[in-house]
N, C-alpha and C positions, 0 to 999 in steps of 0.2 A: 529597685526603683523602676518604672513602668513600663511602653509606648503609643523604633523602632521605633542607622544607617547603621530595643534590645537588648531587666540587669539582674543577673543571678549572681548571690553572693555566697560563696562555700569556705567550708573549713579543710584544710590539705594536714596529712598525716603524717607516714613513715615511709623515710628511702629504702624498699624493698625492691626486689625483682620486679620489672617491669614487665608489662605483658605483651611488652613487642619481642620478649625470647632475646631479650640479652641483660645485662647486669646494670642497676644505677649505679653512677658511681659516689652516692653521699654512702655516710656510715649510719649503721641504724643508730636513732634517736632516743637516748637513754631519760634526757632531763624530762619531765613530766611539765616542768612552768617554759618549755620552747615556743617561739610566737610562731601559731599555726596563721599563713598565708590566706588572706579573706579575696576573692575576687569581688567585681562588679563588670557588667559585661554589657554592649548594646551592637546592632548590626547596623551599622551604616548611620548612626543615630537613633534609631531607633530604640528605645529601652525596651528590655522584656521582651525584645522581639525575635521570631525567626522568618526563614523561606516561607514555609507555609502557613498561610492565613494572618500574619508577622504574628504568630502564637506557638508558644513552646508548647510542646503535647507531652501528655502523661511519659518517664521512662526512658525521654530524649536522652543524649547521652551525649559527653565530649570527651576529646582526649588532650592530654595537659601535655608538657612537657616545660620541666625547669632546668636551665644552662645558665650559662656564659660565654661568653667570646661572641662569633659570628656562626650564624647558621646553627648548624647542631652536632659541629666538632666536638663541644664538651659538653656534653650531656650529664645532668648533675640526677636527674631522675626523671625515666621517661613514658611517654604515654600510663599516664594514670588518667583513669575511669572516672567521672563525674554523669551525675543523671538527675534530673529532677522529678519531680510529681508532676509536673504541670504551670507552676506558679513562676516561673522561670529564675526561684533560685534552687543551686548549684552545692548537689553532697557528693562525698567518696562515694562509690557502690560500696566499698568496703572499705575496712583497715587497713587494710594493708594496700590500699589507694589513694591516701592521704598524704601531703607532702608539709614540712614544716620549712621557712627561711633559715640558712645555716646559723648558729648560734655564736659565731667570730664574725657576726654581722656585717661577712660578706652581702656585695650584691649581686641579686642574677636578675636575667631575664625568662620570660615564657612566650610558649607559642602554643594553640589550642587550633582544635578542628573541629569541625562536624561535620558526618557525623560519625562514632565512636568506632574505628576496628580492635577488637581484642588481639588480632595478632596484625605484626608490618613488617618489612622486610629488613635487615640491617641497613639498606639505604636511605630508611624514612621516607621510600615512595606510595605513596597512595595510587591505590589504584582507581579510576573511575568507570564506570562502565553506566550509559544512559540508557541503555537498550529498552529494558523493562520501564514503563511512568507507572505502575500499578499502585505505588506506595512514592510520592514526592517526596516525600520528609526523609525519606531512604537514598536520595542521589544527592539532596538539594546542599551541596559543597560550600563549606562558611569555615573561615579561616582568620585569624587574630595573633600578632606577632608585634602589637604595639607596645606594650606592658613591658619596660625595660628598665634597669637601675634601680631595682626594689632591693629592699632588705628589710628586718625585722623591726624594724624602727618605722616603715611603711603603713601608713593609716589603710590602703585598699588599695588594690590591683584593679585598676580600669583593664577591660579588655573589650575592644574594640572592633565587630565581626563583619567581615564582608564577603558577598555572594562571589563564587568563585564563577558558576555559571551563569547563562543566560534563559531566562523565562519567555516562553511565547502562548500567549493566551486568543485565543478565539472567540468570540460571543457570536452565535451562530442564529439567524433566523431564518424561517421558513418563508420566500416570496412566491413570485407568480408559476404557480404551475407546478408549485410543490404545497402539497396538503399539510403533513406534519413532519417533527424530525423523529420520529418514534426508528429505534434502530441507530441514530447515525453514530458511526467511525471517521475518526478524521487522523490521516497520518503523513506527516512529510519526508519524504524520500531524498538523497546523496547528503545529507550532512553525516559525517562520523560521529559515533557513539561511543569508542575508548579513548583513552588516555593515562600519561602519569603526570599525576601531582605533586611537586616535591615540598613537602612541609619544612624542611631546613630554609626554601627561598621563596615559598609560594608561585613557584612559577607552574603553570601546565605545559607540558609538552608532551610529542610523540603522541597526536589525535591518528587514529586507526579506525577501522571498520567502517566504512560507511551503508547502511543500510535504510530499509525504511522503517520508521520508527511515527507506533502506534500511539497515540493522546488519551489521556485521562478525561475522559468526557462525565460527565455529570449536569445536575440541575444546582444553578446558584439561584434562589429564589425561584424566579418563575424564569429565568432562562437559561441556556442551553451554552454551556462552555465545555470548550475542549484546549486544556494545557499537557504545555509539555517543555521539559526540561533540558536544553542541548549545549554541546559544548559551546563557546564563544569561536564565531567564523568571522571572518574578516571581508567575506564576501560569498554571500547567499544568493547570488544573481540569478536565476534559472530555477532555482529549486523550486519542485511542483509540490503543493498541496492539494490531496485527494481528500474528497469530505463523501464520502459513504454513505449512501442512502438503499432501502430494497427494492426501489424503484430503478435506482442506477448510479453514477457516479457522476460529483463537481468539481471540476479541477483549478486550480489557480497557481499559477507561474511567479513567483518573486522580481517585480522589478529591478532593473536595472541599482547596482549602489548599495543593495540590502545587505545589512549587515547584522549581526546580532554579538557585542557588545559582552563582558562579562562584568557583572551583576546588574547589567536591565533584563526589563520587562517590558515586551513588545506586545498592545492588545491592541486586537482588529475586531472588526464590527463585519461577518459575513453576511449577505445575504446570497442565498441559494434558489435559483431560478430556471424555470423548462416552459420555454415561452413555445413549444411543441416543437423545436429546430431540433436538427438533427443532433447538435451538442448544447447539452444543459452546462450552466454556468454557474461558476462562483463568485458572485462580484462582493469584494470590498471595500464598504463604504466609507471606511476611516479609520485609520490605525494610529494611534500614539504609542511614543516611545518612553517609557519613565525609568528611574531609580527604582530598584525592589522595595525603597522602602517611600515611594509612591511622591515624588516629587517630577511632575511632568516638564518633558523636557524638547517635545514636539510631536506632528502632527501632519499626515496626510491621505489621502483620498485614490485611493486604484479601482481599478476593471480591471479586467482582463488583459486589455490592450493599452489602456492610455494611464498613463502616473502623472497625478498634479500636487508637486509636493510645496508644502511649507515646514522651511527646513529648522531646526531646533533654533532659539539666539542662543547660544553657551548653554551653562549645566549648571545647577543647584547645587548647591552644596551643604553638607553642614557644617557651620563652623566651629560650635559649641554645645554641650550638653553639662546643664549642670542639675545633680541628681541629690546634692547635698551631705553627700558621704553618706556610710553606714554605718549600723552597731547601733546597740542599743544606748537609750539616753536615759538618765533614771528621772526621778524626782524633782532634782537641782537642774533646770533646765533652760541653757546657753541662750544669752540674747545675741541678738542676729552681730553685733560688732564683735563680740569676744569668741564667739565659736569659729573653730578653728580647722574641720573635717573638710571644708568646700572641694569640691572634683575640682575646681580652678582656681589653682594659687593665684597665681597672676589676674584675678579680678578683687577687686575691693567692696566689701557688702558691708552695707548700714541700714539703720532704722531711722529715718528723720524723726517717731514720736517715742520709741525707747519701750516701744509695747512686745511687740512682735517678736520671737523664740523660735528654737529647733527642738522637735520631740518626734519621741515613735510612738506605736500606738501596737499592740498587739495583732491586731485585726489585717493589720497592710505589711505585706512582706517579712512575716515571722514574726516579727517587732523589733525588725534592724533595718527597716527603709526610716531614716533621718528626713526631716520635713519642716518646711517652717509651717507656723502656727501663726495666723491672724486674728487674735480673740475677737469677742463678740461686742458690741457697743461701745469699743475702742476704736479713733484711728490709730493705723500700726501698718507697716511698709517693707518692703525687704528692696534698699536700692542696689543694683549690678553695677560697677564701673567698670573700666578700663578693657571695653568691648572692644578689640581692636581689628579691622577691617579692612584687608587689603584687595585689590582686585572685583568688587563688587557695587554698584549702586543701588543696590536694594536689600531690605531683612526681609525674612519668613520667621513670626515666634509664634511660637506654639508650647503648651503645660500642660498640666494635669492638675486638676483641681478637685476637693471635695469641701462639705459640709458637717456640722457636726447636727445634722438635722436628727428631732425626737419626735416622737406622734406620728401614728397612722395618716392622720389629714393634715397635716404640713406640708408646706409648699416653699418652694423658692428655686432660685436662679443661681447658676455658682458666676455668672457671669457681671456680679455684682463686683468683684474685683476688679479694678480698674488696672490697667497697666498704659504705661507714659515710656516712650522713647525719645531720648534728648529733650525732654520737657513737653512735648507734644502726646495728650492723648489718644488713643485711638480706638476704634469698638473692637468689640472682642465676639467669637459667634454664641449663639445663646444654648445654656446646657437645664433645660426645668428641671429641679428634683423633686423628692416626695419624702415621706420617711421612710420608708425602706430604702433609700438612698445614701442612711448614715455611715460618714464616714467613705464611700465608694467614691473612687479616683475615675474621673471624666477629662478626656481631654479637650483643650479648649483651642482657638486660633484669634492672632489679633488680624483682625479683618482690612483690605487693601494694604498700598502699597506701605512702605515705612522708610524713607528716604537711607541709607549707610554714610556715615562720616568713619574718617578715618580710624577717631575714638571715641565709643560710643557710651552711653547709661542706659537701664532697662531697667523702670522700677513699678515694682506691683503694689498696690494698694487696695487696702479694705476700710473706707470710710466708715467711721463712728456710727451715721446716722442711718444705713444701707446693710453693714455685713449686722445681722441682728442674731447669726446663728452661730458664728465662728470658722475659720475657711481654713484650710491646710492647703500648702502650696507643694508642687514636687515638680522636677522633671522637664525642667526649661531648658528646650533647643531651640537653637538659633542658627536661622537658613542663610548664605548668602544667594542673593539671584542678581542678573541682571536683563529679565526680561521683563 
């Protein structure tokens, strides 16, 4: 299912040798009808998503691990190898990487990483080391240890990843008295770049080395970014950024308070200037601080000298993702009150007109992403209850949407979906399709604020007179904010 606070779903094999060089402790698995272990997985809410670009790339890789108890005293079989193509679901690399739920229908829990080492040490420390940004997707540390009290009687294994580290991004432009960035290096100097990671507690500690450490610069579109990957510091105050030019060098100093947070995303807005003074400058015009998986969370404006901040109100959240379970649906296909896979028990789904269904489709996630379906020249509804909200005044919803659009010259909006919060509609942003469109998952946003009550409804709607093509729903997460 899509995004990405990011949903690959696999099949787990046989308790063999692990490839952290020590023994599981399940017995190999004789019965052939054993219920193999399906995940579904998201980073921060995020579906399908990762660190970089929030897109799983060809070959990605995680490491599994199935227990019980606490941490990773009883280890029932560990670090097994998962890798995708790209699409962000989730197979063995091999057989003998597969893991099935015990068959006396114990339960266990899992903990997973990324990204994959073939060997670890008998303590389960990961090592980190940020030195090199040449390769992101190679440091960018995501960790999931929510998945707990499964057994084979378990419809799906949600697994739930978050950024271990912290991202600093630059958008860099050329100002007065500097011609082009053709050349430029940008590196920030005294943060540490080692550490261990203990995947029993997810904690980091023992940060070493500090050095200076060189950014992944590149063109995004037409402009000029320099990231880089660091551990989480508690206090960045002084640290100098040097921005490299072969005219000379611009430096810029970290105000006073600077922090950098693990799993944000710090992006600053440089402009680089040599107004002919004896020292050329790096002034930054505005930096916000977000969630990796891009919910902003504040905002402010430096020089060199002077910091004029506007400081975050609180922090977003996600509250909820609902993805609709997986697995394939055949023929005989569940109306939205009797189907039974929901990712949230504890909400209650209906149909107010009795139209609307869950199906897969070949074409979106293997044919085991589960979907409601909104036929065509039907109304038909999926409503959400018992949304429940604490500590927040405000929602962010956001989905993913398709059409079952046919024809080269066909057109339409998936934005024909209506969706109503506590009875109150709201706009939603606008997605055009075309026919080559069919079937393609778009995601959508309902537009302004949307007031939080304690206990909420969230119902989506495809009017009779309007949805004329037939619309697939997936992949509703729900923000709280209070800004």
């Amino acid at each position: 299912m899509r995004n990405q606070n990011i949903l690959f779903a696999t099949a787990i094999t046989l308790f063999v040798m692990s490839s952290s060089c020590k023994k599981d402790n399940a017995p190999v698995v004789t019965n052939p009808n054993a219920t193999a272990v399906k995940f579904s997985s998201s980073i921060d809410g995020q579906i399908k998503t990762k660190a970089l670009n929030d897109a799983w790339e060809s070959s990605d890789a995680i490491g599994v691990f199935m227990k019980t108890g606490t941490g990773l005293t009883s280890v029932i079989s560990a670090n097994k190898n998962y890798n995708t193509t790209g699409d962000g679901e989730f197979k063995p690399s091999a057989a003998d990487q597969t893991l099935y739920y015990p068959e006396d229908g114990k339960t266990v829990d899992f903990i997973a990483y990324y990204p994959f080492k073939q060997s670890l040490p008998s303590n389960n420390i990961y090592a980190v080391d940020v030195n090199n940004q040449t390769s992101q997707s190679a440091i960018d540390l995501l960790y999931a240890n929510n998945a707990t009290g499964l057994s084979k009687t378990s419809t799906n294994a949600n697994l739930v990843f978050s950024h271990k580290l912290s991202k600093i991004e630059f958008t860099v432009k050329n100002g007065t008295g500097v011609s082009d960035l053709n050349g430029l290096s940008t590196a920030i100097a005294g943060l540490n770049t080692k550490a261990d990671f203990d995947l029993a507690t997810g904690i980091l500690a023992n940060q070493t080395q500090a050095v200076e450490v060189v950014a992944k610069t590149g063109l995004r579109g037409s402009a000029v970014v320099s990231e880089v990957i660091v551990l989480p510091v508690a206090d960045a105050s002084g640290k100098q950024i040097t921005f490299s030019l072969p005219a000379g060098k611009f430096k810029l100093t970290l105000p006073a308070n600077t922090k950098f947070e693990q799993g944000k995303k710090y992006s600053y807005e440089i402009e680089l200037k040599n107004g002919g003074t004896a020292t050329p400058v790096a002034v930054a015009i505005s930096a916000t601080i977000t969630n990796w998986n891009n919910v902003p969370s504040g905002s402010y404006t430096v020089d060199q000298d002077v910091v004029v901040v506007t400081p975050p109100v609180g922090e977003d959240k996600v509250l909820y993702t609902e993805g609709f379970g997986t697995g394939t649906i055949g023929t005989t296909k569940p109306k939205i009150a009797t189907y039974t896979n929901y990712d949230n028990k504890s909400f209650t789904f209906a149909d107010s007109y009795g139209n609307a269904d869950l199906r897969t489709i070949s074409t979106y996630g293997d044919g085991t992403n589960a979907h409601v379906w909104l036929p065509a020249a039907k109304d038909a509804s999926v409503v959400i209850s018992g949304v429940t909200v604490s500590g927040y005044s405000k929602l962010k919803i956001k989905y993913d949407a398709a059409a079952n659009i046919q024809g080269s010259s066909s057109t339409g909006n998936l934005n024909v979906i209506k969706v109503k919060v506590n009875g109150v509609e709201y706009a939603v942003t606008s997605q055009p399709i075309v026919g080559a469109d069919t079937n393609k998952f778009y995601t959508l946003e309902v537009v302004g604020d949307v007031p939080a009550l304690a206990n909420n409804t969230v119902e989506f709607f495809g009017p009779a007179a309007t949805n004329t093509l037939g619309l697939r729903l997936d992949n509703v997460i729900i923000t709280g904010t209070n800004k």
